[in-house]
N, CA, C and O of each residue as an XYZ file, in Angstrom:
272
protein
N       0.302     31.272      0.040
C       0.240     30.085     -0.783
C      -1.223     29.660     -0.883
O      -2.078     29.843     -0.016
N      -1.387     29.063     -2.076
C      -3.123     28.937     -2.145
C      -3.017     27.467     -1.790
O      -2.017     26.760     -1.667
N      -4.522     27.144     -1.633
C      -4.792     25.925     -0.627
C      -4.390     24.362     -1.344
O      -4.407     23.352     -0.641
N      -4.030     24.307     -2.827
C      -3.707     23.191     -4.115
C      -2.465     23.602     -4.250
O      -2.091     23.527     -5.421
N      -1.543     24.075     -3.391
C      -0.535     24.947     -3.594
C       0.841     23.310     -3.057
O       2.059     23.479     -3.100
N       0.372     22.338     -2.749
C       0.834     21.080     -2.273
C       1.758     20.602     -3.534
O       1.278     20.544     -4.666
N       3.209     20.241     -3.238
C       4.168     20.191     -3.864
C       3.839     18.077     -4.310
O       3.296     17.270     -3.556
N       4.275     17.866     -5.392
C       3.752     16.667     -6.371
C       4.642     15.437     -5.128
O       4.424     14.227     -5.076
N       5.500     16.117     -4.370
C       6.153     14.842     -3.707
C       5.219     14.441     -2.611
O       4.811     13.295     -2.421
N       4.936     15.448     -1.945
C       4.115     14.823     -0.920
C       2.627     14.351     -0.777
O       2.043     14.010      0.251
N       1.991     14.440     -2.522
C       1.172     14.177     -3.033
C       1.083     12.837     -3.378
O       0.125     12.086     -3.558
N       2.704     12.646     -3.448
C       3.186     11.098     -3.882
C       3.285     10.440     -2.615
O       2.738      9.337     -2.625
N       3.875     10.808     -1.391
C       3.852     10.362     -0.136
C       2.581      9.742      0.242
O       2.403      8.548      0.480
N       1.375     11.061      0.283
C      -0.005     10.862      0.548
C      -0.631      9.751     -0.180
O      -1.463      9.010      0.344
N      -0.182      9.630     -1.523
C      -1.207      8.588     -2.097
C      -0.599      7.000     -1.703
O      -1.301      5.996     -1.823
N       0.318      6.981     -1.389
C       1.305      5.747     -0.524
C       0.180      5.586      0.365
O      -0.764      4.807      0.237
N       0.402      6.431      1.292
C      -0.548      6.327      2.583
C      -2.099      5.805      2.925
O      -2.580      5.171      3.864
N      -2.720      6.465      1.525
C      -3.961      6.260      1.124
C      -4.071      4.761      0.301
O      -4.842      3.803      0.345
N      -3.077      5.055     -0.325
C      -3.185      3.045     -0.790
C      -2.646      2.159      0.208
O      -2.454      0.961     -0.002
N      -2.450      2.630      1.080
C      -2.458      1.552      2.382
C      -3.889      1.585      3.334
O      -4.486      0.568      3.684
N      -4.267      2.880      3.644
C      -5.181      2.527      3.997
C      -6.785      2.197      3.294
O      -7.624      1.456      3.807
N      -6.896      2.739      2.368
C      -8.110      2.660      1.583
C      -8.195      2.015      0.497
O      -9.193      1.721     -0.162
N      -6.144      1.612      0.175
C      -6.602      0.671     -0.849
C      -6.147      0.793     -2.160
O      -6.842      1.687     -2.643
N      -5.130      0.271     -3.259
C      -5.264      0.934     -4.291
C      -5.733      1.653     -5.290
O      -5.167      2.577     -5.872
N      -7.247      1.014     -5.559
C      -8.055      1.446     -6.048
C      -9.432      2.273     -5.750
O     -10.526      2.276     -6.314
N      -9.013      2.829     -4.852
C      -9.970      3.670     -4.291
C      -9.718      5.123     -5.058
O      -8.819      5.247     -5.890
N     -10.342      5.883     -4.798
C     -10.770      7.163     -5.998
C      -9.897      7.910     -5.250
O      -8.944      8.441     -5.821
N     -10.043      8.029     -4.188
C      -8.836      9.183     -3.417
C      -7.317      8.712     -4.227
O      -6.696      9.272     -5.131
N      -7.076      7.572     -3.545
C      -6.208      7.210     -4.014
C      -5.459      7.334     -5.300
O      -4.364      7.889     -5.400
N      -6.123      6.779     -6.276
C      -6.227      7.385     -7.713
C      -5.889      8.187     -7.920
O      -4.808      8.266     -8.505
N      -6.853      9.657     -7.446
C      -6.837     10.502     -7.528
C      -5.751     11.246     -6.965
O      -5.643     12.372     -7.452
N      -4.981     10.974     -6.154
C      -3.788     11.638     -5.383
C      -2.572     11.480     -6.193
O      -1.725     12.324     -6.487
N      -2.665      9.988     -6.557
C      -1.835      9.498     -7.613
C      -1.258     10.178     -8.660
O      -0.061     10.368     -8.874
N      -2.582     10.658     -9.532
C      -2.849     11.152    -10.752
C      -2.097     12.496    -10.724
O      -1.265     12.854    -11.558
N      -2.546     13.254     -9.546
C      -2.182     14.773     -9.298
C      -0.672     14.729     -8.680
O       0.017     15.740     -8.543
N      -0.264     13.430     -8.332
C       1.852     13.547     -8.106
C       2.076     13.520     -9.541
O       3.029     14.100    -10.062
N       1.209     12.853    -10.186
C       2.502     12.599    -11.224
C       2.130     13.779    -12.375
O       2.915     13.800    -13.323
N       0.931     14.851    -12.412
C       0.959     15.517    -13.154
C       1.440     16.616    -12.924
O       2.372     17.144    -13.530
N       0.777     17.083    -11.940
C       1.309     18.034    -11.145
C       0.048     19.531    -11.349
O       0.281     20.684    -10.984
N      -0.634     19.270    -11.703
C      -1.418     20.350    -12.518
C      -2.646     20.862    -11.802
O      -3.537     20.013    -11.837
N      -2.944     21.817    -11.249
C      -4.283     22.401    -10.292
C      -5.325     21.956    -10.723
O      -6.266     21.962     -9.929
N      -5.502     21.554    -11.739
C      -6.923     20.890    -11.916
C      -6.915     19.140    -10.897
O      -7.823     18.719    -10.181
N      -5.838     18.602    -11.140
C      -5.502     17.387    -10.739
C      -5.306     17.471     -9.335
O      -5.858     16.616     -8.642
N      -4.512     18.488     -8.709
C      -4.994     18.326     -7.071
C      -6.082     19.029     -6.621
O      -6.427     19.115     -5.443
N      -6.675     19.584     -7.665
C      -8.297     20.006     -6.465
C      -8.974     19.023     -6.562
O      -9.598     18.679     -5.558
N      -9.086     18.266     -7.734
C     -10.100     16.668     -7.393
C      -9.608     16.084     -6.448
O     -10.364     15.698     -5.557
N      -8.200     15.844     -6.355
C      -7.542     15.027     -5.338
C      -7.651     15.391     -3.904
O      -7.780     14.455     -3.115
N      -7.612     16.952     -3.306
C      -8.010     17.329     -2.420
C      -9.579     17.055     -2.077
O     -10.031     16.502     -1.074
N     -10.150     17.495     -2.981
C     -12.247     16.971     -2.790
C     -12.296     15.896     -2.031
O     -12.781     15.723     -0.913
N     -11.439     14.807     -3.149
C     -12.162     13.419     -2.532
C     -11.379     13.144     -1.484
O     -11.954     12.452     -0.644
N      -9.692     13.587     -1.090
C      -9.904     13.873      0.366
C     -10.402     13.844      1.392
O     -10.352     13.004      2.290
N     -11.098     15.117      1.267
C     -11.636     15.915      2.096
C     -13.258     15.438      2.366
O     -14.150     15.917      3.066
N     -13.157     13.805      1.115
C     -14.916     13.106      1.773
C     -14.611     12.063      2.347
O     -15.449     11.311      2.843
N     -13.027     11.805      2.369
C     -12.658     10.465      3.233
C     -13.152     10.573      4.720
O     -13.295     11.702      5.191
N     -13.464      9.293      5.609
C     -14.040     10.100      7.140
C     -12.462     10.278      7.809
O     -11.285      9.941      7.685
N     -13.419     11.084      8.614
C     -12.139     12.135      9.633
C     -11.270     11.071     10.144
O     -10.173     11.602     10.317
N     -11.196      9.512     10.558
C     -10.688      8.768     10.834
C      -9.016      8.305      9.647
O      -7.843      8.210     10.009
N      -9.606      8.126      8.281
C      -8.924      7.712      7.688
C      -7.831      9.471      6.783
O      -6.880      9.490      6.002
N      -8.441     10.337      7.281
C      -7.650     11.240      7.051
C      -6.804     11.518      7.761
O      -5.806     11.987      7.214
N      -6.778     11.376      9.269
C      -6.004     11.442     10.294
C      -5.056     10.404     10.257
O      -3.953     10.599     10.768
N      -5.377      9.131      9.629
C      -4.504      8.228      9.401
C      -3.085      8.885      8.658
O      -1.964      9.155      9.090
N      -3.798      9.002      7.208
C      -3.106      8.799      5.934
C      -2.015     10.321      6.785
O      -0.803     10.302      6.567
N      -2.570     11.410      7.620
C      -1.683     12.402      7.832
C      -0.859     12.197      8.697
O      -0.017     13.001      9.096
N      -1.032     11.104      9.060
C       0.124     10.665     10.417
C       0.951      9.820      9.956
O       1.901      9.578     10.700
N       0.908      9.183      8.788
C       1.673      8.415      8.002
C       2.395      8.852      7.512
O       3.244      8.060      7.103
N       2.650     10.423      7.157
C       3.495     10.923      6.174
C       4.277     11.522      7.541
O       5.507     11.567      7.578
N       3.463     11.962      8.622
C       4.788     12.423      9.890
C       6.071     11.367     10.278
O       7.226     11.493     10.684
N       5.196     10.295      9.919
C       6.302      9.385     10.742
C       7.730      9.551     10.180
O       8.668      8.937     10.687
């Protein structure tokens, strides 16, 4: 499976998570948003990027949010 290979639900989960912690309007956020509801590889590799510039703190968050 390739690495944008992330199914639109838990994209939708994640951006829950991320608008709790960072906020609605934050670009991750947005951006996670954008890529549940399109669903389209262009839309989760931005969404993964800005991710992946959130700090290691609030990523560990938003991924423990979707375990619970």
């Amino acid at each position: 499976m390739d690495e944008t290979g992330i199914d639109p639900a838990a994209m939708g989960r994640l951006a829950k998570a991320l608008s709790f912690i960072c906020g609605p309007q934050h670009a991750a956020t947005l951006a996670m948003r954008k890529a549940a509801d399109s669903g389209t590889e262009s839309d989760a590799k931005r969404a993964r990027t800005l991710f992946l510039k959130l700090k290691p703190g609030e990523r560990r968050a938003a991924m423990s949010m979707l375990s619970d």
